[in-house]
DSSP file (Angstrom, degrees, kcal/mol; ACC not computed):
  #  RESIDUE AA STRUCTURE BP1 BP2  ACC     N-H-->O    O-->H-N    N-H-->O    O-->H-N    TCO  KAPPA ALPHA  PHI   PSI    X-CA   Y-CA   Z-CA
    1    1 A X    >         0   0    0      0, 0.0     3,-1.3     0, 0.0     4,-0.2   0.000 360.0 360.0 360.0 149.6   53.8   59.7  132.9
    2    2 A X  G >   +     0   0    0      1,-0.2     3,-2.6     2,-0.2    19,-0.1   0.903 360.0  67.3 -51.5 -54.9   54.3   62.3  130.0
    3    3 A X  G 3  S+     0   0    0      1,-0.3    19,-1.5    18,-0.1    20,-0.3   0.553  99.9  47.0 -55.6 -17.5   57.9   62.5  130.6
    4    4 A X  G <  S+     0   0    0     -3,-1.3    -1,-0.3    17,-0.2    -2,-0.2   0.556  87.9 109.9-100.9  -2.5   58.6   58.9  129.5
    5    5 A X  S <  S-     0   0    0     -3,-2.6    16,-1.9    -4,-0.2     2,-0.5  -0.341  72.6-126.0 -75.0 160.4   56.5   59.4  126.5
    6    6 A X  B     -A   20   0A   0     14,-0.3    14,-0.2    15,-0.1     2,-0.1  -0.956  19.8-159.3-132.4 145.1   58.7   59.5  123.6
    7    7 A X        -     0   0    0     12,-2.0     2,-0.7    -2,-0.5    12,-0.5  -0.423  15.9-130.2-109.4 151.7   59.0   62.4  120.8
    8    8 A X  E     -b   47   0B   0     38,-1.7    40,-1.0    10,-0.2     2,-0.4  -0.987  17.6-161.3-118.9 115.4   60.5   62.0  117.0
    9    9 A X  E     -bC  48  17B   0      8,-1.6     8,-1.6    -2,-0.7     2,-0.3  -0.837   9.7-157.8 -89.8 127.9   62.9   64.4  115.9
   10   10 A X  E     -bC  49  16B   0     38,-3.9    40,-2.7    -2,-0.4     6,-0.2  -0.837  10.0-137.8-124.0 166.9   63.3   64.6  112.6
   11   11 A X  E >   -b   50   0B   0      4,-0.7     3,-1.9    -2,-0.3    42,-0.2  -0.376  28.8-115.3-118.5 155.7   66.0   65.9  110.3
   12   12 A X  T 3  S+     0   0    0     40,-1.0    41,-0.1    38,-0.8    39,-0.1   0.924 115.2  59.0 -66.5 -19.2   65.7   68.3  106.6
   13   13 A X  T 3  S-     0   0    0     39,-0.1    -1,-0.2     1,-0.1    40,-0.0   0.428 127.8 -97.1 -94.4   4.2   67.2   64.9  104.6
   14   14 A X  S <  S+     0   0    0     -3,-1.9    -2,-0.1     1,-0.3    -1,-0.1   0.367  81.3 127.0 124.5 -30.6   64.4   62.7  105.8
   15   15 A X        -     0   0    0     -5,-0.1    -4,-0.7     1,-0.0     2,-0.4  -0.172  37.4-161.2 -79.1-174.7   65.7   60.7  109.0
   16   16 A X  E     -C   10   0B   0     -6,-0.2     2,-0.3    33,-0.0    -6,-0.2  -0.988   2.7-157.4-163.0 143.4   63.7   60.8  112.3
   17   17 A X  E     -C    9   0B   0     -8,-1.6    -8,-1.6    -2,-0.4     2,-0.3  -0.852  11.3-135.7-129.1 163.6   65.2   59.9  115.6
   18   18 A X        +     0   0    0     -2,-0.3     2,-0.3   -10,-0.3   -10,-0.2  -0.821  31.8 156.1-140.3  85.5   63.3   58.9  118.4
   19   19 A X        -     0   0    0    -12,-0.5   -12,-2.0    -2,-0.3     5,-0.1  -0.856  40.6 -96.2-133.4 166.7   63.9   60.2  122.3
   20   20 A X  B  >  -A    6   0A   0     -2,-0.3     4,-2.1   -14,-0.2     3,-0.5   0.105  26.2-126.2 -70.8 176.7   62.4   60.5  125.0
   21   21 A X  H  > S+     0   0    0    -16,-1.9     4,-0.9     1,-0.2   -17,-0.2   0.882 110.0  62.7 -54.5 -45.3   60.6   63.7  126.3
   22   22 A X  H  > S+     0   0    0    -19,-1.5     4,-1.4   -17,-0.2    -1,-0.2   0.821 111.8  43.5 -76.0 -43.1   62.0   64.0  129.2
   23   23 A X  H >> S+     0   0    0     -3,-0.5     3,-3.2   -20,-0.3     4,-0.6   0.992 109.3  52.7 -70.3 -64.8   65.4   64.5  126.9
   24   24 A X  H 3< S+     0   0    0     -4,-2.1    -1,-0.2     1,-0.3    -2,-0.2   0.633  95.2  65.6 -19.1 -37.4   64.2   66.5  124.5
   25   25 A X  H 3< S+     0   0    0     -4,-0.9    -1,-0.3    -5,-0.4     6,-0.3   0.811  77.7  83.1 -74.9 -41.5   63.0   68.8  127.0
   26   26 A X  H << S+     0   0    0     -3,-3.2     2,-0.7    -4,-1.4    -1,-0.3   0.855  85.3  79.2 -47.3 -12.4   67.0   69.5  128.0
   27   27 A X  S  < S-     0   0    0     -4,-0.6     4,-0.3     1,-0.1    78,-0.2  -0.902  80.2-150.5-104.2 130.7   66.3   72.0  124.7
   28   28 A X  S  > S+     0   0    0     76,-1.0     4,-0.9    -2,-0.7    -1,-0.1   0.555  92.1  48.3 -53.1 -33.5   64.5   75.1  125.9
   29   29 A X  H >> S+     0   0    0     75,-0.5     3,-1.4     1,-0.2     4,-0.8   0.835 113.8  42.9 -94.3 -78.7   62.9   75.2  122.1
   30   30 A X  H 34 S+     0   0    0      1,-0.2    -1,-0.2     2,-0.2    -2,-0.2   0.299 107.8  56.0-110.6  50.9   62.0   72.3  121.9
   31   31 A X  H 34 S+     0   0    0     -2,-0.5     3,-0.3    -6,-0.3    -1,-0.2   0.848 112.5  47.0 -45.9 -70.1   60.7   72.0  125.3
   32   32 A X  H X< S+     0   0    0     -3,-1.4     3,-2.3    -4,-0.9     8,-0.2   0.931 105.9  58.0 -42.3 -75.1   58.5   74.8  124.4
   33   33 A X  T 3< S+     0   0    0     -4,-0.8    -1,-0.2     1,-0.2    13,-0.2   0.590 115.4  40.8 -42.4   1.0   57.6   73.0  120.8
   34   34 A X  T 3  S+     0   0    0     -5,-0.3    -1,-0.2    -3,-0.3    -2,-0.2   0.257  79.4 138.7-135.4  -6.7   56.2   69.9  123.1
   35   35 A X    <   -     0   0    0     -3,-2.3     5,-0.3     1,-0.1    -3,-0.1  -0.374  53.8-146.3 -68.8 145.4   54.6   71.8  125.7
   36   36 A X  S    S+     0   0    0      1,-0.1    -1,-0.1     3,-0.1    -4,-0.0   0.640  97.6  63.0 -76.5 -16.6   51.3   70.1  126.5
   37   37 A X  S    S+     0   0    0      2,-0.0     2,-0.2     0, 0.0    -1,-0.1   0.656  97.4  86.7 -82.1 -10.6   49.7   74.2  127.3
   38   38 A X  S    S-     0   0    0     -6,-0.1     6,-0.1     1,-0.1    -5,-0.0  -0.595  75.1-147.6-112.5 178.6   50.4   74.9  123.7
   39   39 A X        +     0   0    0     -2,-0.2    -1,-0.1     4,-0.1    -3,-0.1   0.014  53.1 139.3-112.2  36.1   48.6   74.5  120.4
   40   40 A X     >  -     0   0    0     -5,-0.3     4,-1.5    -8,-0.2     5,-0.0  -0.060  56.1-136.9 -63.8 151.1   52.1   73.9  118.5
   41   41 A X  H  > S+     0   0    0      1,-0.2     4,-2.9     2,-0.2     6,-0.4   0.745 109.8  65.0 -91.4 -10.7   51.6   71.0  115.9
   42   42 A X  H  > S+     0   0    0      2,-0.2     4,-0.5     3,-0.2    -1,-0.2   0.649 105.4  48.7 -76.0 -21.0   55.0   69.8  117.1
   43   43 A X  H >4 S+     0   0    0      2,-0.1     3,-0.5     3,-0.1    -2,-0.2   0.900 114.0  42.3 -72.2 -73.2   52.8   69.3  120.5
   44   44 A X  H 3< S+     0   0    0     -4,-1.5    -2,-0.2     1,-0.2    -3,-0.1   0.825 122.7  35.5 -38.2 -52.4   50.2   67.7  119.0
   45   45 A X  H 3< S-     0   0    0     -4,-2.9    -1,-0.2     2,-0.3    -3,-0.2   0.326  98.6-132.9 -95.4   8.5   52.2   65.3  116.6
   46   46 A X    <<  +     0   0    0     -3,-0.5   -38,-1.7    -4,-0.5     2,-0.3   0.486  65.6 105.4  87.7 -19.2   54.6   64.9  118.8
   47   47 A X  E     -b    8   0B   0     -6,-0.4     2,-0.3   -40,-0.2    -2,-0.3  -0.866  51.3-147.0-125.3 164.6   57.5   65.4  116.7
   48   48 A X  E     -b    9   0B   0    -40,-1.0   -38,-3.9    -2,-0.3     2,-0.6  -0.699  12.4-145.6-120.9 156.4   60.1   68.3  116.2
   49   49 A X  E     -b   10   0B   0     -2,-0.3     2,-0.4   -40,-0.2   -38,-0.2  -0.999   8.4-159.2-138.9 137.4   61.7   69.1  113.1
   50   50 A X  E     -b   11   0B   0    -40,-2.7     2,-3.7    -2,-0.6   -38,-0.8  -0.781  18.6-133.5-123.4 100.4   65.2   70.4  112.9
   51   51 A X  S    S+     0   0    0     -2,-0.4     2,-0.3   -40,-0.2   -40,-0.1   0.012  73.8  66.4 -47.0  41.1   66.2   72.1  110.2
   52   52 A X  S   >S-     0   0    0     -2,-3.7   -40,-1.0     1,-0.3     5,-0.6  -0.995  87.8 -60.1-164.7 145.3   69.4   70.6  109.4
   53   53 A X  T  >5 -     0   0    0     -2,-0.3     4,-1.8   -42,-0.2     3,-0.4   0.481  50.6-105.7 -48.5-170.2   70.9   67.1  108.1
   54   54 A X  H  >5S+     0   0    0      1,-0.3     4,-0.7     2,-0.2    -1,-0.2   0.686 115.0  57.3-102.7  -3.3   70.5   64.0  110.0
   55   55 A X  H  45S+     0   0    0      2,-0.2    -1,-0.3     1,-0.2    -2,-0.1   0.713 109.3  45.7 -77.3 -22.1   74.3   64.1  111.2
   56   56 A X  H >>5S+     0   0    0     -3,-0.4     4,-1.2     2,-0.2     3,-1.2   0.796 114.3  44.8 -70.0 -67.4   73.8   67.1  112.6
   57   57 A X  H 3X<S+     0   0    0     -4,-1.8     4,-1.0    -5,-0.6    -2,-0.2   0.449 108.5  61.7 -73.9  -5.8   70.5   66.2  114.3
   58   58 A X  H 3X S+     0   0    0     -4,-0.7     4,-0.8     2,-0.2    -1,-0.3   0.469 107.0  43.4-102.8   3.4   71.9   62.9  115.4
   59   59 A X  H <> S+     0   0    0     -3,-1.2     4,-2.0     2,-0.2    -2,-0.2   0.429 104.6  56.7 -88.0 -34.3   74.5   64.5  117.4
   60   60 A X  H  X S+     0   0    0     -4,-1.2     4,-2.6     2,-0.2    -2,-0.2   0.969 110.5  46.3 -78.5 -39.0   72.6   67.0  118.9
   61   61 A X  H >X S+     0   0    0     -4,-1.0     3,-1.0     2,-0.2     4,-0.7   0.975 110.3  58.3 -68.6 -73.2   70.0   64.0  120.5
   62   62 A X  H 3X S+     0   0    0     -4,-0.8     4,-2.8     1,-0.3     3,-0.5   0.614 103.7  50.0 -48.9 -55.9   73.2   62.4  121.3
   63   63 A X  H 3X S+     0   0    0     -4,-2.0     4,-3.3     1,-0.3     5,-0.3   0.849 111.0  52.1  -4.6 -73.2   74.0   65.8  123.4
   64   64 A X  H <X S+     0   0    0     -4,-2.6     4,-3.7    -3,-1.0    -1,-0.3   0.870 106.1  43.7 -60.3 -43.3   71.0   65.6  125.0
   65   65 A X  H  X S+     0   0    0     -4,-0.7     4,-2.1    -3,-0.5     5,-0.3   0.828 119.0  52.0 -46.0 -44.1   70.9   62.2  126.3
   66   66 A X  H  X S+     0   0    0     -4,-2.8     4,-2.3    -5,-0.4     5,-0.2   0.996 113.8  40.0 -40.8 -74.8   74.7   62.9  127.3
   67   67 A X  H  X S+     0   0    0     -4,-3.3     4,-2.6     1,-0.2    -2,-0.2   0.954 118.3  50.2 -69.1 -59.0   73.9   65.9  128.9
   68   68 A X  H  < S+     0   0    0     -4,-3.7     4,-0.3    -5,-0.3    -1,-0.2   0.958 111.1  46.4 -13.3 -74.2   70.5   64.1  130.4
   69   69 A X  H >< S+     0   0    0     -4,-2.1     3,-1.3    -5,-0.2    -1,-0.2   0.983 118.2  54.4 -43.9 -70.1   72.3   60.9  131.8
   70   70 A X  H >< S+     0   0    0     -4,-2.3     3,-1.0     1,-0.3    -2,-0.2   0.715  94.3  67.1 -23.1 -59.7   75.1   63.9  133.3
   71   71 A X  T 3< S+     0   0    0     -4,-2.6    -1,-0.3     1,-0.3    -2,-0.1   0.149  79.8  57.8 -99.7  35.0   73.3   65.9  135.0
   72   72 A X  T <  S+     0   0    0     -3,-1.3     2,-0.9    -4,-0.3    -1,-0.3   0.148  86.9 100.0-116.3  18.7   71.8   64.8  137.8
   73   73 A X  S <  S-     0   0    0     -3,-1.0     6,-0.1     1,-0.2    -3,-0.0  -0.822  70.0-129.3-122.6 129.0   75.6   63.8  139.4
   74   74 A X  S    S+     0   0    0     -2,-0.9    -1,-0.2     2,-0.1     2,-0.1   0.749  84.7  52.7 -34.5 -82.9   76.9   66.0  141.7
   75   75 A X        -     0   0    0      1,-0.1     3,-0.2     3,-0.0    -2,-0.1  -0.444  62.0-151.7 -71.9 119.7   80.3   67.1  141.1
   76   76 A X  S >  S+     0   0    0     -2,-0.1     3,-1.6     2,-0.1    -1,-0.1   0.686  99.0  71.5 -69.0 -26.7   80.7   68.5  136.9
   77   77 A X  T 3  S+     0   0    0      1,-0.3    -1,-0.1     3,-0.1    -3,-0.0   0.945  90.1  59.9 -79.8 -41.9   84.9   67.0  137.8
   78   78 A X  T 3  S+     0   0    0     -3,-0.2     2,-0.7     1,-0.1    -1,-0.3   0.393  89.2  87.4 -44.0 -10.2   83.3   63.4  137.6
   79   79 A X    <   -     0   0    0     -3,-1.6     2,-1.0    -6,-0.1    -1,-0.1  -0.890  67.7-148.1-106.7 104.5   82.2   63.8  134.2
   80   80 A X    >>  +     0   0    0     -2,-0.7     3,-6.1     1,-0.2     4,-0.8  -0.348  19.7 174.5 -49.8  86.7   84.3   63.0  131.2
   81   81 A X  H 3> S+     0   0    0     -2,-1.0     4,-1.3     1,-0.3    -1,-0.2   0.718  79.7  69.8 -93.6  13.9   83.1   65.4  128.6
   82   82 A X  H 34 S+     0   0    0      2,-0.1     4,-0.4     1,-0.1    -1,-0.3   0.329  91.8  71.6 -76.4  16.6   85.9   64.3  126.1
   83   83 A X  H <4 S+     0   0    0     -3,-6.1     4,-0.2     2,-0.1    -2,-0.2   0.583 113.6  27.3 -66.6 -13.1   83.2   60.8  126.3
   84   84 A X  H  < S+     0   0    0     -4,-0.8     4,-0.2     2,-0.1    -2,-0.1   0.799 118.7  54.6-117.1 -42.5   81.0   63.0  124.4
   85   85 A X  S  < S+     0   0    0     -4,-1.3     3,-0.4     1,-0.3    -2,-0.1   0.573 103.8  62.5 -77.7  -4.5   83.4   65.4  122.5
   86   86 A X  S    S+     0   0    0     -4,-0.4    -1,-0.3     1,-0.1    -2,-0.1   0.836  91.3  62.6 -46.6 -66.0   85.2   62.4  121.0
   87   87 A X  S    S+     0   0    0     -4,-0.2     2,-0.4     2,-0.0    -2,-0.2   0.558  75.9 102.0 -64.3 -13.9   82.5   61.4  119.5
   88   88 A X        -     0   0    0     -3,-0.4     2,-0.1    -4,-0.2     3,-0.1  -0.709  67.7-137.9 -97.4 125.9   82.1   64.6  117.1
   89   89 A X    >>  -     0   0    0     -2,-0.4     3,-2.3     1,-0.2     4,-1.4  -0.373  26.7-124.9 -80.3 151.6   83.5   63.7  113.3
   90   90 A X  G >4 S+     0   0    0      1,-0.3     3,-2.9     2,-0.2     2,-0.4   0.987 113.8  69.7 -61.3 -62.5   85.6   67.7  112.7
   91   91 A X  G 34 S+     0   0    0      1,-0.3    -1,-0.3     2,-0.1     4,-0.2   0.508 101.0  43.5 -45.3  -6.4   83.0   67.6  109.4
   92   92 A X  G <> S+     0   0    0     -3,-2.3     4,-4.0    -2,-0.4    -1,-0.3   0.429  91.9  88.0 -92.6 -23.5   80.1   68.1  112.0
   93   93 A X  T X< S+     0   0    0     -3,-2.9     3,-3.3    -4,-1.4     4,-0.4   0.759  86.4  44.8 -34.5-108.5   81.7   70.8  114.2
   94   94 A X  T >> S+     0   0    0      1,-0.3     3,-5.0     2,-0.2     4,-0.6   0.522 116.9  49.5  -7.4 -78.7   80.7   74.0  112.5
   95   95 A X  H >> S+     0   0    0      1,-0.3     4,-1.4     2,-0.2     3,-0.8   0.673 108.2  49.7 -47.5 -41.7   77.4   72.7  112.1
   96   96 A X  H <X S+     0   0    0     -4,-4.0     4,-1.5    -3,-3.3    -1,-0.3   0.717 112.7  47.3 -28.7 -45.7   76.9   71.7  115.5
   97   97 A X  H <4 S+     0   0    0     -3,-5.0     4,-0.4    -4,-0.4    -1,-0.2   0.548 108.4  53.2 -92.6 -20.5   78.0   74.8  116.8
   98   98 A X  H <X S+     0   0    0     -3,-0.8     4,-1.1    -4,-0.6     3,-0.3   0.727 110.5  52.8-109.2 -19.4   75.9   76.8  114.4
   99   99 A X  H >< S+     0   0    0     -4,-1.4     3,-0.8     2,-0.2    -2,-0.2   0.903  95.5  68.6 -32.2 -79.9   72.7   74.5  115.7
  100  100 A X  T 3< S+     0   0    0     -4,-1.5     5,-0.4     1,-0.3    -1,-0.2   0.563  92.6  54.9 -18.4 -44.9   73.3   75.2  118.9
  101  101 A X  T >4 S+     0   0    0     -4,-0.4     3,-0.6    -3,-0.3    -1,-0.3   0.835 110.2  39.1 -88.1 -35.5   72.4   78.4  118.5
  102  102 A X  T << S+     0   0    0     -4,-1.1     2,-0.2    -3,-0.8    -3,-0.0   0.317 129.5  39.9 -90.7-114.2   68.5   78.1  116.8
  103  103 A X  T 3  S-     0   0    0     -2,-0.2    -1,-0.3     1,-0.1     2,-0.3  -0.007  91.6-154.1-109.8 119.6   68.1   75.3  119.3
  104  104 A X    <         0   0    0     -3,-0.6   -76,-1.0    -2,-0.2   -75,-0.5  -0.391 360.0 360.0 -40.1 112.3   69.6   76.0  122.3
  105  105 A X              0   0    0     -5,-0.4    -1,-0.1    -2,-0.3    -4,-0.1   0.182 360.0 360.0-123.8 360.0   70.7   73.2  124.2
């Protein structure tokens, strides 16, 4: 199945992360970059590029997987989301937040 197929995202400094589709897809863009109906080259090759360092971009795949894993559980009160918010060093914040916004998570 498509969904288990797995996409590289890669970062402006060079690194490339590797999740699955089905995560990725938790981003609206780059859902959209990966769609199988379009003739994106991020469809085709399979990979996304995110314009921003790999600390950045390795926090946002963590996000997704978080939020992936997360959401399928009934209740939002069961979910610890200082597990996740923990994890972000303050010298990533801004950027995170500023991410967030070209891809929408």
């Amino acid at each position: 199945e498509k969904q288990d197929d797995w996409v590289k995202i890669t970062s402006s400094d060079g690194y490339s992360f590797l999740v699955k589709r089905s995560v990725a897809s938790i981003s609206g863009t780059l859902k959209n970059m990966l769609s199988e109906d379009s003739s994106f080259r991020e469809a085709i090759a399979n990979t996304c590029p995110i314009s921003e360092r790999a600390a950045v971009v390795e926090k946002v795949c963590e996000y997704m997987s978080f939020k992936a894993c997360h959401d399928g559980l009934g209740s939002k009160e069961g979910v610890d989301v200082n597990e996740f918010t923990e994890r972000i060093p303050p010298e990533v914040a801004l950027e995170l937040c500023v991410t967030s916004l070209s891809v929408p998570l």
